[in-house]
N, C-alpha and C positions, 0 to 999 in steps of 0.2 A: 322444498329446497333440496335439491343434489349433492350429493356427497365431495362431487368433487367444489358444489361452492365454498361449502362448509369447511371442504380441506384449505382452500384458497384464501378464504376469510381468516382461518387459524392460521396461517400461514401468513398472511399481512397482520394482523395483530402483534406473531410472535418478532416479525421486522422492526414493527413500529416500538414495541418494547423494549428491544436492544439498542435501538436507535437511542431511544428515549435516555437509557442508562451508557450508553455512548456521552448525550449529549451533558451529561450529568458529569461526568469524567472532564470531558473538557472545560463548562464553568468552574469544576474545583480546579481546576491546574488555572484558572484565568486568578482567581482569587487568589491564588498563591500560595504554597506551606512549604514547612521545612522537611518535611517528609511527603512520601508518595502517599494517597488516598489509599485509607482502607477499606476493608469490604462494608462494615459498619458505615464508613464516610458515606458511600457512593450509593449503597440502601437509601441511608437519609436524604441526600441531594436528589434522588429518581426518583421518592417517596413509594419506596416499596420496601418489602423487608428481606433482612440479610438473605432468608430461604430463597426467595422468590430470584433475587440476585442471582444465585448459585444452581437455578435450575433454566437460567438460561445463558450463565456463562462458567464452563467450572474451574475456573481459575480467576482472580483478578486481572493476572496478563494476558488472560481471552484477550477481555476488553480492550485493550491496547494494540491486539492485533485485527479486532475485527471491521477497520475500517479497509485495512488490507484484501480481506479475503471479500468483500461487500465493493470493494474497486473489481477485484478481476470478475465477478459476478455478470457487472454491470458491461465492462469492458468487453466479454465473450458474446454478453444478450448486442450491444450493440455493432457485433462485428456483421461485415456483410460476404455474403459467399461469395468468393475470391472466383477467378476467371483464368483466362491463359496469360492474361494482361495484368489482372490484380490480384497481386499474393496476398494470404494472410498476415504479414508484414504490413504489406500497404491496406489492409483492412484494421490492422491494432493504432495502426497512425493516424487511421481516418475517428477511431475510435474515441481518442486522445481530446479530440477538438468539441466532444460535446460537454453541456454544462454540467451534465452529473459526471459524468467521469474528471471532471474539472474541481468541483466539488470533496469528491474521494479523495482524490491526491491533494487536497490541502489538508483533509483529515490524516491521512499517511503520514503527511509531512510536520503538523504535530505533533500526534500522538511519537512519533520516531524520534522528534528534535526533543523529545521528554525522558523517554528512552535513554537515551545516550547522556543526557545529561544528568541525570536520576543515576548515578553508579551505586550508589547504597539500594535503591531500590529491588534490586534483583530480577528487576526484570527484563535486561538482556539476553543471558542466557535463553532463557523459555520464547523472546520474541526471534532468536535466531532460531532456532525451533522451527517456529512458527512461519517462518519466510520456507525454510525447508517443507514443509506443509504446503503451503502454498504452493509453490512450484507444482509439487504431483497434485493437490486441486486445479491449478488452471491445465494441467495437460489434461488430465481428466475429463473437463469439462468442456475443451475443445477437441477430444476426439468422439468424445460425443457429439457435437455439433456437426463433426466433419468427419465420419465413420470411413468412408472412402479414401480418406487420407493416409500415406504412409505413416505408420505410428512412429516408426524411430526421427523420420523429420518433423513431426510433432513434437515428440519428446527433446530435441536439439534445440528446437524454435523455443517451446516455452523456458527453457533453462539458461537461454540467451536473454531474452525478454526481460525475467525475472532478473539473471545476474546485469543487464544493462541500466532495470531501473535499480538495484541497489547500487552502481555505481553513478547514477544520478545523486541518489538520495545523500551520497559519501561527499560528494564534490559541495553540491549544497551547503554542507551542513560545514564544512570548511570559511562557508562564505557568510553564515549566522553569525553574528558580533556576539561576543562571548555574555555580553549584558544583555541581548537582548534572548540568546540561548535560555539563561537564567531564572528572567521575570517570565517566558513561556508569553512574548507581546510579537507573535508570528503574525507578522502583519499583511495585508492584500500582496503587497509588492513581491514580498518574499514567497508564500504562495505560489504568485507567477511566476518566480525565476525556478523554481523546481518545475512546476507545470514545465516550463519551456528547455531544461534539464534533459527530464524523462523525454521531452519529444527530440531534442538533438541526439539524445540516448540511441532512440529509435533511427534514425535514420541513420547515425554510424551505423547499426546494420545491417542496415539496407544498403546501404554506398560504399559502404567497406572502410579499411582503416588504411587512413595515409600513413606513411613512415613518420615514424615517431621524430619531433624534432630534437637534435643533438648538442648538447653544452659543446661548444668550443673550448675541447679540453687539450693541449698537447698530449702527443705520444711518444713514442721512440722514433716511429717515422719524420716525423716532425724536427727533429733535433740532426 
């Protein structure tokens, strides 16, 4: 066996792990409590222990960010190299429409709608943070992809991208019924309309932004 499979193998193990203690986070928030999941809780729910939790996420609010950073991952690997016709714009759109990146952004869209709703929890702060992060990982990881590329339109693209789906994920979360925010019952539907958010996100982008439309307010002119 090859080093590099052996790295490959450790390397989907340590996925499947995270995953696993991911997927442990969200059955607790499904069950419900009056407080955020501790580190103890989420040990117990993954069936692993507190240590092992903490050596592969070192904070609690990792966890909550890392379906975020496991979207743009997936997002970058399925982007396709752009042409004189198809920008990487239209490559992160095209992106959008497959079923794991479909998948991600429902995780996003929980874990986020817990987030903000959880204010005793503390774990806004560290997940703005963590959006900050992100950003310089997705530029990162697309100028790697795309070495030839000018960096500073890299660097504009991805800080667009990024700030376009947080105002996805804002507008959304305006449209979550406060009961349903609550009980953490983010249901398929809801899901889709952020899915479908983040892609109108993207194409104001790409198509530019109409004039904003204007309350009918008298002026001085007017009188």
């Amino acid at each position: 066996m090859t080093t590099l499979s052996v790295g490959t193998r450790r390397e989907q193990n340590k996925r499947a792990t995270k995953q696993a203690i991911v997927d442990a986070v969200a059955q607790l928030l499904h069950q419900g409590s009056s407080t955020a999941p501790t580190a103890n809780d989420i040990a117990d729910a993954a069936g692993i222990s507190r240590r092992t939790l903490f050596n592969y996420f070192p904070t609690v609010d990792a966890v909550y960010s890392y379906p975020l950073h496991q979207l743009l991952d997936v997002t970058v690997e399925t982007m396709s190299e752009p042409t004189e016709t198809f920008t990487l714009l239209d490559s992160i759109m095209q992106a959008l429409k497959s079923d794991k990146v479909a998948q991600l952004l429902g995780q996003v869209a929980y874990f986020g709608a817990f987030v903000m709703a959880d204010e005793d929890s503390r774990c806004l702060p560290a997940n703005v943070s963590e959006w900050q992060k992100a950003t310089n990982d997705l530029f990162a990881k697309v100028i790697a992809r795309y070495p030839q590329a000018d960096s500073f339109s890299l660097r504009v693209l991805t800080h667009s991208v990024l700030g376009a789906g947080q105002a996805a994920f804002d507008e959304w979360m305006e449209h979550v019924p406060s009961n349903v925010n609550a009980s953490m019952e983010i249901t398929p539907e809801l899901i889709a309309k952020f899915h479908a958010l983040v892609t109108k996100a993207m194409n104001t982008l790409d198509q530019g932004f109409a004039p904003p439309a204007m309350n009918s307010i008298s002026t001085s002119k007017d009188i």
